[in-house]
N, C-alpha and C positions, 0 to 999 in steps of 0.2 A: 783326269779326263774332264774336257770341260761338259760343264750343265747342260739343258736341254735350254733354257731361259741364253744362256752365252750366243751358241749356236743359232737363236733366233734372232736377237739382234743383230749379227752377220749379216746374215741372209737379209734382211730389211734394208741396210745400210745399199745396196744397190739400186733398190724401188726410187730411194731417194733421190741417188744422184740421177736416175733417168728420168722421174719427174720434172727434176729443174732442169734437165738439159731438154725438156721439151716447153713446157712453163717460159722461163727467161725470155727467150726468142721473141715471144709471143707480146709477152708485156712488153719489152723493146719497141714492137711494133707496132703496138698498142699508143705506146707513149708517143712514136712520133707522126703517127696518125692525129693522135690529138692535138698536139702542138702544130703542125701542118694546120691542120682546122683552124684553129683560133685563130696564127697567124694568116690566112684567108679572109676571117672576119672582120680582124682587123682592117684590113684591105678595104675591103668593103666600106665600112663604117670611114675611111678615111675618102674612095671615092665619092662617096656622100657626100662629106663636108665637103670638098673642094667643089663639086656642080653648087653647091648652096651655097658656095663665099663666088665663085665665079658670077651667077647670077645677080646675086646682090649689087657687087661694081659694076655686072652690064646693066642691073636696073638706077643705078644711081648715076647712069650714064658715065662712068668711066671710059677711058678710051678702051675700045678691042683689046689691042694689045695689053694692056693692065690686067684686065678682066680676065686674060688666056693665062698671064702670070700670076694672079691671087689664086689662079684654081687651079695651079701649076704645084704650087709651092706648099699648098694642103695635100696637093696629090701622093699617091703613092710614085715611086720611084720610076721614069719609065712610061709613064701614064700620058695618054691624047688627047688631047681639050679643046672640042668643038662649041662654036659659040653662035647661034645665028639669032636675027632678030623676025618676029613674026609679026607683025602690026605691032599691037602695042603690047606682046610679052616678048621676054629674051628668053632662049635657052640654052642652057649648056650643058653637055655631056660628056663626062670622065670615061673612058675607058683605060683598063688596066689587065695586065699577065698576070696571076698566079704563078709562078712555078710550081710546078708538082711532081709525081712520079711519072715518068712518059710511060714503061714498060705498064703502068695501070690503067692510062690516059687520065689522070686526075689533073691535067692541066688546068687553071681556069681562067674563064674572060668576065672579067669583073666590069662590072657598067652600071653609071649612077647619071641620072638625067634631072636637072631642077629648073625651075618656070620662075618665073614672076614678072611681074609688072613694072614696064620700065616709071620711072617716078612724076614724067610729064604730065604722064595720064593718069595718074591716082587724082581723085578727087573729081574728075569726071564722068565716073561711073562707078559700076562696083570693082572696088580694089581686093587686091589679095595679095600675101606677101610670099617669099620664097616657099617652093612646092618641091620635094627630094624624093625621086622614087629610084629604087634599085636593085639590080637582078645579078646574079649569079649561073653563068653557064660550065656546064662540064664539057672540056673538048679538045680541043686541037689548038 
């Protein structure tokens, strides 16, 4: 006849497997939750740089066209590159997709915008050099 100590460890031996069969899932999703994330931020952090390398060549007066591909080519994959000139700063703006989960809407539209001062006009007044700010939407 088995022990009372036998028959307990049985009986346990189920707890277990429905814990991880509830656990696992969880962490899986957990995991790619986070990695979704990061690779977002990445994103980010790369439309940044391309409006601030865009910028730079429209402030060094590179031709348009250069300036739309220097900020092309930092860009992420995919990504729109607006470039206009306002007196005497340039600006450019990246936008960029996310992909995400649709059924979450964690879609995202990623957007980084950078200023500066074209280089004719530095030393005529107060200068300042490439300026990068950028936002992050959740959507469609």
């Amino acid at each position: 006849m088995p022990s009372s100590e036998g028959r307990r460890a049985r009986r346990d031996g189920g707890y277990v497997t429905a814990e991880a069969a509830v656990v696992l899932p969880t962490l899986v999703l957990f995991t790619m939750a986070l990695v979704w994330a990061l690779m977002a931020a990445s994103a980010q952090i790369q439309c940044v740089d391309a409006a601030r390398a865009g910028a730079r060549a429209m402030a060094r007066q590179d031709p348009r066209g250069t300036a739309v591909a220097v900020a092309r080519q930092a860009a992420p994959r995919g990504a729109s590159v607006a470039v206009r000139r306002e007196g005497d700063l340039v600006r450019v703006e990246v936008t960029a997709r996310m992909p995400g989960p649709r059924l979450l809407g964690l879609a995202l539209r990623l957007r980084a915008e950078a200023v500066a001062m074209a280089e004719e006009t530095v030393g005529t007044g107060t200068g300042m050099g490439a300026v990068g700010t950028g936002a992050m939407e959740v959507g469609p």
